[in-house]
N, CA, C and O of each residue as an XYZ file, in Angstrom:
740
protein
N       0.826     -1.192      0.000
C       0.000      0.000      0.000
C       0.871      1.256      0.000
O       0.893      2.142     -0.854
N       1.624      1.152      1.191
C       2.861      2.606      0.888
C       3.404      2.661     -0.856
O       3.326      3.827     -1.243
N       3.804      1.926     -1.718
C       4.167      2.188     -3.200
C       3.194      3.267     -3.595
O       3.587      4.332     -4.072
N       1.636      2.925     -3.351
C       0.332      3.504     -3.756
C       0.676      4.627     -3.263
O       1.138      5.211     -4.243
N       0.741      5.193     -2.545
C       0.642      6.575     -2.072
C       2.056      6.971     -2.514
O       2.118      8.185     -2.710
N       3.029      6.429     -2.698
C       4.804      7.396     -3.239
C       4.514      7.923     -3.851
O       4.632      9.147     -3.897
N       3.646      6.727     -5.114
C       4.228      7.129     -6.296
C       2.776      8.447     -7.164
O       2.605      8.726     -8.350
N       1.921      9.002     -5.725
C       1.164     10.280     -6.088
C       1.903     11.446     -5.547
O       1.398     12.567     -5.488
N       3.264     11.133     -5.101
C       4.388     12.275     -4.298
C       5.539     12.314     -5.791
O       5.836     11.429     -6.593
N       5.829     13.299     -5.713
C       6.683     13.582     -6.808
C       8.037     13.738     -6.909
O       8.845     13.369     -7.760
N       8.160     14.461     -5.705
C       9.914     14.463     -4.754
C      10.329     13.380     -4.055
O       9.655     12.580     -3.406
N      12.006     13.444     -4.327
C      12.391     12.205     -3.585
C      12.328     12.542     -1.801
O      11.977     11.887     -0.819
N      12.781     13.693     -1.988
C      11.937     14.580     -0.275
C      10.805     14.426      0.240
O      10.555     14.088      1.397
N      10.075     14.672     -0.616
C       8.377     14.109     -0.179
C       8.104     12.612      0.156
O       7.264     12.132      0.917
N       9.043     12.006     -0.620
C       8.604     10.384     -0.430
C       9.053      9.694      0.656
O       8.420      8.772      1.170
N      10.369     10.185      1.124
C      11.129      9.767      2.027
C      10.425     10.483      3.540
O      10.540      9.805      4.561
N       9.802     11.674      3.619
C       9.351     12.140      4.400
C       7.807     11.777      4.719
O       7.309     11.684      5.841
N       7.191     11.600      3.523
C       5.579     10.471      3.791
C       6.094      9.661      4.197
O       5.954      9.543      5.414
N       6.999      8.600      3.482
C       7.346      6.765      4.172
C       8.107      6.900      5.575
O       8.421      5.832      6.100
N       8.429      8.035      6.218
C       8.787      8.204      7.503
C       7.167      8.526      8.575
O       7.068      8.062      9.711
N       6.363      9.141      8.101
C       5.764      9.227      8.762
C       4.044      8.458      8.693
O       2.983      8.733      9.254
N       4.437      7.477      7.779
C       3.646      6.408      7.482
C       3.970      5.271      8.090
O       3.068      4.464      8.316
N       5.345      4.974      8.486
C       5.624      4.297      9.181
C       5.330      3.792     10.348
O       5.018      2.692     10.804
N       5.619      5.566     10.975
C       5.974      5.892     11.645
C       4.538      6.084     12.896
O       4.567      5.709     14.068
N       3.331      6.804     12.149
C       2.385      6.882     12.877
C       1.235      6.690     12.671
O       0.167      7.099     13.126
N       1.809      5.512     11.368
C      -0.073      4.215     10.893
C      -0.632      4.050     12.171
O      -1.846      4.255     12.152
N      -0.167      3.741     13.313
C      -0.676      2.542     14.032
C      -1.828      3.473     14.842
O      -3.022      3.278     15.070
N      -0.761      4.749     15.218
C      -1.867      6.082     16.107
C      -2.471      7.183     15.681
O      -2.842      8.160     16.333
N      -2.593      6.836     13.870
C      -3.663      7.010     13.254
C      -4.711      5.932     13.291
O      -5.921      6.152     13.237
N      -4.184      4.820     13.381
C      -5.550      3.913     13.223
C      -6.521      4.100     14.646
O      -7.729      4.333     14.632
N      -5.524      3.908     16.071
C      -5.967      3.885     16.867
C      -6.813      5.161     16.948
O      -7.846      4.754     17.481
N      -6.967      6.502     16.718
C      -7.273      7.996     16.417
C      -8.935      7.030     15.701
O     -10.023      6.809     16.233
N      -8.456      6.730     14.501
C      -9.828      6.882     13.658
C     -10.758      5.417     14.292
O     -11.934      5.245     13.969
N     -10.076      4.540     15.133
C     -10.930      3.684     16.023
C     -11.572      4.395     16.800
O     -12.794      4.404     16.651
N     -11.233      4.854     17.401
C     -11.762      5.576     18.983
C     -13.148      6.449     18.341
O     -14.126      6.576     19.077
N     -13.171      7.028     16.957
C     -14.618      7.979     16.520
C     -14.824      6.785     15.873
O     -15.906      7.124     15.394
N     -14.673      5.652     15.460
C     -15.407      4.852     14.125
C     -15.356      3.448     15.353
O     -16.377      2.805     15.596
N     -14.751      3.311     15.655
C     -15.769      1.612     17.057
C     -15.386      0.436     16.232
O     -15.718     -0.649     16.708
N     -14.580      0.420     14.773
C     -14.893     -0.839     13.977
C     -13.530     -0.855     13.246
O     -13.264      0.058     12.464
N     -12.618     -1.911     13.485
C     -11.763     -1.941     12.647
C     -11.451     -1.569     11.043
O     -10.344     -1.149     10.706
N     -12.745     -1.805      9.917
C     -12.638     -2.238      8.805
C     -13.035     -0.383      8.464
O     -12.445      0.001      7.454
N     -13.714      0.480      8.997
C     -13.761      1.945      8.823
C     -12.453      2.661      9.424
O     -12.147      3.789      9.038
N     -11.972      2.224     10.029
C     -10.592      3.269     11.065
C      -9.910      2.481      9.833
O      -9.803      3.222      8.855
N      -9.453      1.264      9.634
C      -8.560      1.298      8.427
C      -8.792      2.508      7.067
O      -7.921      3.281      6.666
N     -10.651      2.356      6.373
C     -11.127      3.019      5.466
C     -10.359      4.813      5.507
O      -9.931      5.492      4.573
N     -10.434      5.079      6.806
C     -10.506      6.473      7.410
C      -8.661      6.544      7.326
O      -8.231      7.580      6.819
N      -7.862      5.760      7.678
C      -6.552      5.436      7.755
C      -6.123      5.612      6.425
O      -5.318      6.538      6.325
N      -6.403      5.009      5.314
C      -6.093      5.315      3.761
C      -6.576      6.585      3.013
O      -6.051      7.188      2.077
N      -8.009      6.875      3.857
C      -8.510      8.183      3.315
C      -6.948      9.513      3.479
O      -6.366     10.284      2.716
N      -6.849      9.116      4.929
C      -6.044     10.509      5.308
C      -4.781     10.625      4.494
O      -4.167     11.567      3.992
N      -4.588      9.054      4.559
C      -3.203      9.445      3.787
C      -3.261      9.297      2.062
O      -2.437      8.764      1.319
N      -3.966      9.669      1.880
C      -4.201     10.139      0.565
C      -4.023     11.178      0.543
O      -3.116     11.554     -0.199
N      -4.739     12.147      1.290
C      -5.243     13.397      1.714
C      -3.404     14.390      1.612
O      -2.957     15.375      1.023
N      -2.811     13.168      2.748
C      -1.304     13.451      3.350
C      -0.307     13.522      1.562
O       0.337     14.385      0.965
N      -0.534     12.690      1.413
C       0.088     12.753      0.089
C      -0.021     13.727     -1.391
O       0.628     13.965     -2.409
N      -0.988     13.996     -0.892
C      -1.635     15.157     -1.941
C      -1.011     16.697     -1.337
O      -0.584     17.572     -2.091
N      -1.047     16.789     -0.199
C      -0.743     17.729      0.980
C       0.960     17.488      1.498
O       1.463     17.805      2.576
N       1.378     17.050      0.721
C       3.294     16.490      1.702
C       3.858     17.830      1.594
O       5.000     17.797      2.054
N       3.561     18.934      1.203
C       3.991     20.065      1.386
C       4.032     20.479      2.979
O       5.003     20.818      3.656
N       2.564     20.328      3.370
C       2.412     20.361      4.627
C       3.709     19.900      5.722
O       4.127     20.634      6.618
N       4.143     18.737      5.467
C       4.680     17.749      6.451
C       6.414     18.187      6.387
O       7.273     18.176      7.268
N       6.448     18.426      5.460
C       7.813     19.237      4.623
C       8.501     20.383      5.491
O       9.630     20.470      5.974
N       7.492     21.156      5.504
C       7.650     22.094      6.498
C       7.273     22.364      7.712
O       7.372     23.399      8.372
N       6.830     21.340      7.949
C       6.169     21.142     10.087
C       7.474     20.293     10.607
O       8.073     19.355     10.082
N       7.651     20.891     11.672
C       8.568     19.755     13.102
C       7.955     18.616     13.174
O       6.971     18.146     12.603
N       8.874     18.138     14.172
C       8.184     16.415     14.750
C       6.877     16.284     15.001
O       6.065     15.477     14.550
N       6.720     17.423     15.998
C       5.551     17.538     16.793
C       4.405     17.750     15.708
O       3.517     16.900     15.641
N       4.386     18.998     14.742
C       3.296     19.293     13.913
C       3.723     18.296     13.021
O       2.854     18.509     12.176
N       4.297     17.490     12.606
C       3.854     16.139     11.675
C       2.796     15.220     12.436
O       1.861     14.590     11.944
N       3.216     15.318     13.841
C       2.574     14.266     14.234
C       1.228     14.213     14.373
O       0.445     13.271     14.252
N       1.034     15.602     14.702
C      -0.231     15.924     14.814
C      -1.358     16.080     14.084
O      -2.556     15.901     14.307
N      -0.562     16.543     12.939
C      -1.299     16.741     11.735
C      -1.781     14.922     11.177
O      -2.880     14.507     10.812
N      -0.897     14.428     11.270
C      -1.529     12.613     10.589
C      -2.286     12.259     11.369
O      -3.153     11.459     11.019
N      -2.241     12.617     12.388
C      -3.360     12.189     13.987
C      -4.652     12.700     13.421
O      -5.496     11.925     12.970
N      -4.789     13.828     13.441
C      -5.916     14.413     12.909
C      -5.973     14.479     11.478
O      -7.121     14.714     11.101
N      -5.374     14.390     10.808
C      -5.977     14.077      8.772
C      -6.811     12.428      9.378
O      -7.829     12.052      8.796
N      -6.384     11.821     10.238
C      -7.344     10.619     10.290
C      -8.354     10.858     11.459
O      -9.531     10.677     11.148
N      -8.119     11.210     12.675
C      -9.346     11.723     12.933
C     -10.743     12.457     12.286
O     -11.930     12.213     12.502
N     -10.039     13.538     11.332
C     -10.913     13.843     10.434
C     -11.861     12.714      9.516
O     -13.081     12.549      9.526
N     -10.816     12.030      8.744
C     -11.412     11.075      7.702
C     -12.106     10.075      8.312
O     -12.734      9.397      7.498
N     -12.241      9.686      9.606
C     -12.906      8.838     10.576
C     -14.267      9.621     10.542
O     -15.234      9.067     10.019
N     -14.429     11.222     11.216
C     -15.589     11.696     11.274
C     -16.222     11.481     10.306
O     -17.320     10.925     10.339
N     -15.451     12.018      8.900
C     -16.407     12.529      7.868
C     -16.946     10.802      7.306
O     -17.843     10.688      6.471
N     -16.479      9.990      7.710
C     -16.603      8.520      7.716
C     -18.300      7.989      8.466
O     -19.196      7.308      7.967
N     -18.197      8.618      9.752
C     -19.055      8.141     10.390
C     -20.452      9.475     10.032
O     -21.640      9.178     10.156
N     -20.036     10.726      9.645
C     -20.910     11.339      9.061
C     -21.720     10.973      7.690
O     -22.833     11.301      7.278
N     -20.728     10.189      7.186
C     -21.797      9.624      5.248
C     -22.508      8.554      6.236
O     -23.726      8.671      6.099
N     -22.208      7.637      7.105
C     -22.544      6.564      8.210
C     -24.132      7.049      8.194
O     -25.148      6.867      7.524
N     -23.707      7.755      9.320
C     -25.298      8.256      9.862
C     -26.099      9.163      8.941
O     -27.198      9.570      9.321
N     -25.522      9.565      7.534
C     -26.898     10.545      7.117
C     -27.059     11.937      7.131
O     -27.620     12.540      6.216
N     -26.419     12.670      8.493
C     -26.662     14.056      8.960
C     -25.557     14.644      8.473
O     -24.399     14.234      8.400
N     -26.145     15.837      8.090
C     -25.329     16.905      7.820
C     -25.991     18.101      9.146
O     -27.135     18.097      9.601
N     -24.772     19.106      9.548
C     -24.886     20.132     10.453
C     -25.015     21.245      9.592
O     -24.554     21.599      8.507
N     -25.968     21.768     10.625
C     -26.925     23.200      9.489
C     -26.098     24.349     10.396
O     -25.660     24.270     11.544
N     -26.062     25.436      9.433
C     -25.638     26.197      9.554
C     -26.457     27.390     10.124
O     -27.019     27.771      9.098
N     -26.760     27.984     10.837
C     -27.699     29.213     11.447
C     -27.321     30.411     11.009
O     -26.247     31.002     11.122
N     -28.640     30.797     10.333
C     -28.094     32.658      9.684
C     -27.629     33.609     10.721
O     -26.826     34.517     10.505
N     -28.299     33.288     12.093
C     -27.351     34.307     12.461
C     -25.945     34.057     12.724
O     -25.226     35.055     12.760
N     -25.288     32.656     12.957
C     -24.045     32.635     12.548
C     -23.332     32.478     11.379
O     -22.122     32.335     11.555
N     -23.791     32.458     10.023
C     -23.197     33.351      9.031
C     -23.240     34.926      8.849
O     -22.379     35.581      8.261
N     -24.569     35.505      9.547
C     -23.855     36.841     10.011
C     -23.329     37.891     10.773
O     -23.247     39.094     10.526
N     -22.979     37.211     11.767
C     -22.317     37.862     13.050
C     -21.031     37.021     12.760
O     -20.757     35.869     13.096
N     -20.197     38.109     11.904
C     -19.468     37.787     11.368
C     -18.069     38.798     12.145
O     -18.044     40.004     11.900
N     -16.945     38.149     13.088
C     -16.362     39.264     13.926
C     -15.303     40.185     13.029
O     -14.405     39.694     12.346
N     -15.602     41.773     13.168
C     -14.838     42.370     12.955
C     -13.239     42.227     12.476
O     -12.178     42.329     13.093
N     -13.503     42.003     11.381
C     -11.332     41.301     11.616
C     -10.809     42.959     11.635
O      -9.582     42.911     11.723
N     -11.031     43.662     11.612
C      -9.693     44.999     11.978
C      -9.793     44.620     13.610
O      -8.737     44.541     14.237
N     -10.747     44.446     14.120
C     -10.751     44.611     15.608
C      -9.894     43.422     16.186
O      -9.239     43.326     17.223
N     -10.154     42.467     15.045
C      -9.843     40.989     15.558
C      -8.020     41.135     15.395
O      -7.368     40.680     16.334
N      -7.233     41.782     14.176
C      -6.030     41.954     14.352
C      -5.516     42.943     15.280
O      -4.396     42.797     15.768
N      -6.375     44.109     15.608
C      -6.106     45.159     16.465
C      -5.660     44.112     17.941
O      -4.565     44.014     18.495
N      -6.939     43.448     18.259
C      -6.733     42.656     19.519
C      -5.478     41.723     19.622
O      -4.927     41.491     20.698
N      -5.131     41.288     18.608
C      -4.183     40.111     18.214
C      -2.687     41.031     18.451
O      -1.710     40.540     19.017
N      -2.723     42.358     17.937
C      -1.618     43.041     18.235
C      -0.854     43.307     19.404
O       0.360     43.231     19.592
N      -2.200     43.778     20.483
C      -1.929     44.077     21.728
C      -1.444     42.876     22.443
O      -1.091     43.060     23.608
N      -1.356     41.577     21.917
C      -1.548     40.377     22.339
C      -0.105     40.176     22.586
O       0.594     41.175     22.416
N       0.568     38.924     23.006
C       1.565     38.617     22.959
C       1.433     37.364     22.271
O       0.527     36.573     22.534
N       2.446     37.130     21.260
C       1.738     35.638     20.521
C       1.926     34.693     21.226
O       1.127     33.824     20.875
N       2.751     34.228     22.327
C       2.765     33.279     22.986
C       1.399     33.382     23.485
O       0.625     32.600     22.934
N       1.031     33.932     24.139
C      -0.712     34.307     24.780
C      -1.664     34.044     23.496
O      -2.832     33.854     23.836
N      -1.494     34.003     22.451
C      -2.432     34.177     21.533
C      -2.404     32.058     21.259
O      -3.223     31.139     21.252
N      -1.031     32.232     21.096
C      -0.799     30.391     20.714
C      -1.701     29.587     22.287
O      -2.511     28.660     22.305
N      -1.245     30.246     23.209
C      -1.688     29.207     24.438
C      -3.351     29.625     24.604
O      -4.052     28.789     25.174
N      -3.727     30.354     24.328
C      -5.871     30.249     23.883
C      -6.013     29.418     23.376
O      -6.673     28.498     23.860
N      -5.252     29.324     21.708
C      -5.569     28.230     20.740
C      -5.382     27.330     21.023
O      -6.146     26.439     20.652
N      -4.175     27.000     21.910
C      -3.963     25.798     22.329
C      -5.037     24.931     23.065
O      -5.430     23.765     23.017
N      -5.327     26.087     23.782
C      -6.742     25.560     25.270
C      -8.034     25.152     24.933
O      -8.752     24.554     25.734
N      -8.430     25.487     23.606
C      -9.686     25.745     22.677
C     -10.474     24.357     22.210
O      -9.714     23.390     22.137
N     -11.119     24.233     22.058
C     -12.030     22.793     21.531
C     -10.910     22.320     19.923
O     -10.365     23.137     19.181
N     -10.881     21.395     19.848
C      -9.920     20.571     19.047
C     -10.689     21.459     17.548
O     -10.048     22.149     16.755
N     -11.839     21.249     17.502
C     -12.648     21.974     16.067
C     -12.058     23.274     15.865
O     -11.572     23.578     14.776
N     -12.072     24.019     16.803
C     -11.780     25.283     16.412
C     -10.265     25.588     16.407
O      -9.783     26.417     15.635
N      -9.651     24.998     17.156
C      -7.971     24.901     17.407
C      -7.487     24.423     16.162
O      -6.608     25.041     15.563
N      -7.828     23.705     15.860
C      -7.014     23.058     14.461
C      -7.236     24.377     13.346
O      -6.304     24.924     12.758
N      -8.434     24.681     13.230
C      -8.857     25.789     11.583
C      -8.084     27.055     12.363
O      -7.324     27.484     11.495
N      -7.949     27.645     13.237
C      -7.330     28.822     13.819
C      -5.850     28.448     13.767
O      -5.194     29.278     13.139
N      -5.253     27.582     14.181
C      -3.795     27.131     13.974
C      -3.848     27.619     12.192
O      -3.780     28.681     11.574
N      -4.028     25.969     11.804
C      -3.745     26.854     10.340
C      -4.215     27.547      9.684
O      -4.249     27.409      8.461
N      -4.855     28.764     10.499
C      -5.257     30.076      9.134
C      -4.039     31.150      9.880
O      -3.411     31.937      9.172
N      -3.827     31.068     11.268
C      -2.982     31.944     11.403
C      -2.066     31.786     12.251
O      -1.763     32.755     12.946
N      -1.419     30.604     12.414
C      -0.032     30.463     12.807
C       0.502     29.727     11.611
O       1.712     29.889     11.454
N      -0.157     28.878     10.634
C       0.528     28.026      9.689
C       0.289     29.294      8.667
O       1.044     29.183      7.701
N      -0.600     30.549      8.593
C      -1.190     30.860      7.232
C      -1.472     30.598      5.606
O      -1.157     31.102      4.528
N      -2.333     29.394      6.166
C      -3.292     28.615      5.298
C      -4.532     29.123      4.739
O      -5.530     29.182      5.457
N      -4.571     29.554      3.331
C      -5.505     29.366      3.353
C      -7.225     28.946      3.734
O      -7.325     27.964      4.470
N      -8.754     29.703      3.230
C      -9.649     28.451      4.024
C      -9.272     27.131      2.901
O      -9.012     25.974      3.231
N      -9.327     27.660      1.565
C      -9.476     26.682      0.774
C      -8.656     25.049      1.151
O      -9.149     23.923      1.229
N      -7.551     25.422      1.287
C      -6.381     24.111      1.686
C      -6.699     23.842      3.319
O      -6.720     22.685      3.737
N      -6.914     24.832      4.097
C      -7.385     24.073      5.262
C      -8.939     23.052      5.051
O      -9.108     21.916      5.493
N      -9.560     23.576      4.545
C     -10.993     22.435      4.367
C     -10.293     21.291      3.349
O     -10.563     20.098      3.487
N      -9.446     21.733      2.399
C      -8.649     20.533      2.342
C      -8.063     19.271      3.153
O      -8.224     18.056      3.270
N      -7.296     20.316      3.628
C      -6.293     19.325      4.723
C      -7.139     18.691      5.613
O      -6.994     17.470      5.576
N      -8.185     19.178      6.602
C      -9.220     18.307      7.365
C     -10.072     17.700      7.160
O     -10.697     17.037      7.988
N     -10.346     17.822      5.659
C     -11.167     16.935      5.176
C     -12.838     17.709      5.376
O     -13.834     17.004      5.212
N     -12.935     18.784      5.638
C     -14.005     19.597      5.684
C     -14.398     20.828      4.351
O     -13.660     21.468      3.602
N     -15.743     20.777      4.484
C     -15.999     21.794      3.598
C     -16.000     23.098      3.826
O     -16.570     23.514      4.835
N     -15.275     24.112      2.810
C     -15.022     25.118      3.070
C     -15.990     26.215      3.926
O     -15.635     27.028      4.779
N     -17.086     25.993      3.488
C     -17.957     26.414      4.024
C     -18.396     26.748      6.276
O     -18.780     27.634      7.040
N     -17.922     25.197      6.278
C     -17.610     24.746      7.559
C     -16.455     25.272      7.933
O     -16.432     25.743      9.070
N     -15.184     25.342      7.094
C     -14.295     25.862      8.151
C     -14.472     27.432      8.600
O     -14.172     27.929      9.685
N     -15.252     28.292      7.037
C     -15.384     29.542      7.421
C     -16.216     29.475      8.613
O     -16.311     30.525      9.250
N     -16.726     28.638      8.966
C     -17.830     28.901     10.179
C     -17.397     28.389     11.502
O     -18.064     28.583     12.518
N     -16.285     27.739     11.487
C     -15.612     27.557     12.261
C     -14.778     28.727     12.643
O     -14.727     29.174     13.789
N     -13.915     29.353     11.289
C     -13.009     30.565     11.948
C     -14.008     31.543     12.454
O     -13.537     32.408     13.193
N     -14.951     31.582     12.280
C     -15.722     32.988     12.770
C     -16.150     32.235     14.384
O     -15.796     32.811     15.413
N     -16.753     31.220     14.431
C     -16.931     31.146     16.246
C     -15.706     31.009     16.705
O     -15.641     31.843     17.608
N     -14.620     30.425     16.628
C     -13.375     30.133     16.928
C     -12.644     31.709     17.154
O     -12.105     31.970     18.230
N     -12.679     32.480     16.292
C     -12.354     33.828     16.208
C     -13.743     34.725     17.133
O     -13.330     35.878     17.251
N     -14.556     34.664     17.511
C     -15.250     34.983     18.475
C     -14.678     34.518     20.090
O     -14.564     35.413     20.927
N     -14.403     33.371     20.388
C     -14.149     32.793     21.175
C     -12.715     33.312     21.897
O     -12.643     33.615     23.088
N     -11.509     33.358     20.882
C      -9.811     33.893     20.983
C     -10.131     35.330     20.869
O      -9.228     36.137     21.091
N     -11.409     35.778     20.521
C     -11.581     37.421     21.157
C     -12.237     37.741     22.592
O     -12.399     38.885     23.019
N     -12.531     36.757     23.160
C     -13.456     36.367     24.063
C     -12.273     35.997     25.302
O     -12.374     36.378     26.468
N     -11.507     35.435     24.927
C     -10.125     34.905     25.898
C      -9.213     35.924     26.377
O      -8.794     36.153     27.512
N      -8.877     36.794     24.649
C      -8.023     37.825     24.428
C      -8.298     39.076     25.147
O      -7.593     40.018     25.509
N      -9.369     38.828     25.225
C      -9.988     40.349     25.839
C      -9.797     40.245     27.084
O      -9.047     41.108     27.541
N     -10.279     39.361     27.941
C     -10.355     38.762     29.565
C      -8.904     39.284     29.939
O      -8.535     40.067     30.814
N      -8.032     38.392     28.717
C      -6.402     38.695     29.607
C      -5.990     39.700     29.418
O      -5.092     40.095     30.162
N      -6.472     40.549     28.337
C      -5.558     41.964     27.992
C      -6.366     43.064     29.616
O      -5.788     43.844     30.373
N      -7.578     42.702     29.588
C      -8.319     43.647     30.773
C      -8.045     42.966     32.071
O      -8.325     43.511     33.139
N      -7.566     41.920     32.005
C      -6.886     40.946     33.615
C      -5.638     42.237     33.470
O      -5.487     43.094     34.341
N      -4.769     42.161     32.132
C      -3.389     42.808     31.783
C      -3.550     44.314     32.941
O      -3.014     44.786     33.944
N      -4.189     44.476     32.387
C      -4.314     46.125     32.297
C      -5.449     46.473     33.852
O      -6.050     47.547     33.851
N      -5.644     45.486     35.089
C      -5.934     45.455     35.861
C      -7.579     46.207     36.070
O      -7.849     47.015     36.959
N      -8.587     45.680     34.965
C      -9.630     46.302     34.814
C     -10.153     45.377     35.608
O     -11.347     45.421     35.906
């Protein structure tokens, strides 16, 4: 199965760096897409999905550390597990007009981000629900695109914009607390 996925990588860099981390973290991807899918024969399904996904995406992995490789294959199969058990059950999640339009201010939202210290800004995201932490990481510590992030997670664009806007409600919601904790209000 690893040949299958090289030979959609084009660099001898890319290949050597997928077959390192195919190796390397099949097993706690599978275990990842078990734990949302309950069934061996889908956490495998969800396991090949991602790394398809990974292979199409080895740019990604190219330029992340240990840590953000690892994380990222953890979740490209967590993802492909959900969206697995989502064709499963049928449901799709609706979207509410008023959260497509309470849409937060981004001058205010970089204004806030300024006053910020980015370590303070990384450790919110860090603290944050896994949904929103992941699309906020890469739109603005990786600066990703939405398009390639609904890529990379296996989500529709649509969803991630609706993700950065509560997610970006939320890290204004954190940001604010500590800058007015800061500033002894």
């Amino acid at each position: 199965m690893l040949l299958f996925y090289l030979n959609a990588i084009s660099n001898d860099d890319g290949k050597r760096t997928f077959e390192y981390y195919y190796v390397t973290y099949r097993r706690q991807m599978f275990i990842a897409a078990k734990s949302v899918l309950h069934n061996d024969s889908d956490a495998e399904d969800a396991v090949h999905n991602a790394f398809l996904g990974i292979s199409k995406h080895i740019d990604v992995l190219l330029s992340a550390d240990e840590n953000q490789g690892r994380c990222y294959c953890i979740k490209a199969a967590k993802n492909a597990a959900l969206n697995i058990a989502r064709k499963n059950s049928h449901t799709d999640s609706v979207v509410s007009i008023e959260d497509m339009y309470d849409v937060a201010d981004e001058r205010s939202f970089e204004e806030l981000i300024d006053k910020c210290e980015y370590e303070d800004v990384l450790h919110v995201i860090r603290n944050m629900d896994d949904v929103y932490r992941d699309v906020l990481y890469l739109r603005y510590v990786m600066d990703m695109p939405v398009k390639k992030i609904a890529q990379v997670l296996g989500r529709k664009e649509s969803t991630v914009k609706q993700q950065l806007v509560r997610g970006k409600k939320m890290l204004i919601s954190a940001l604010s607390e500590e800058v007015m904790t800061a500033n002894g209000k």
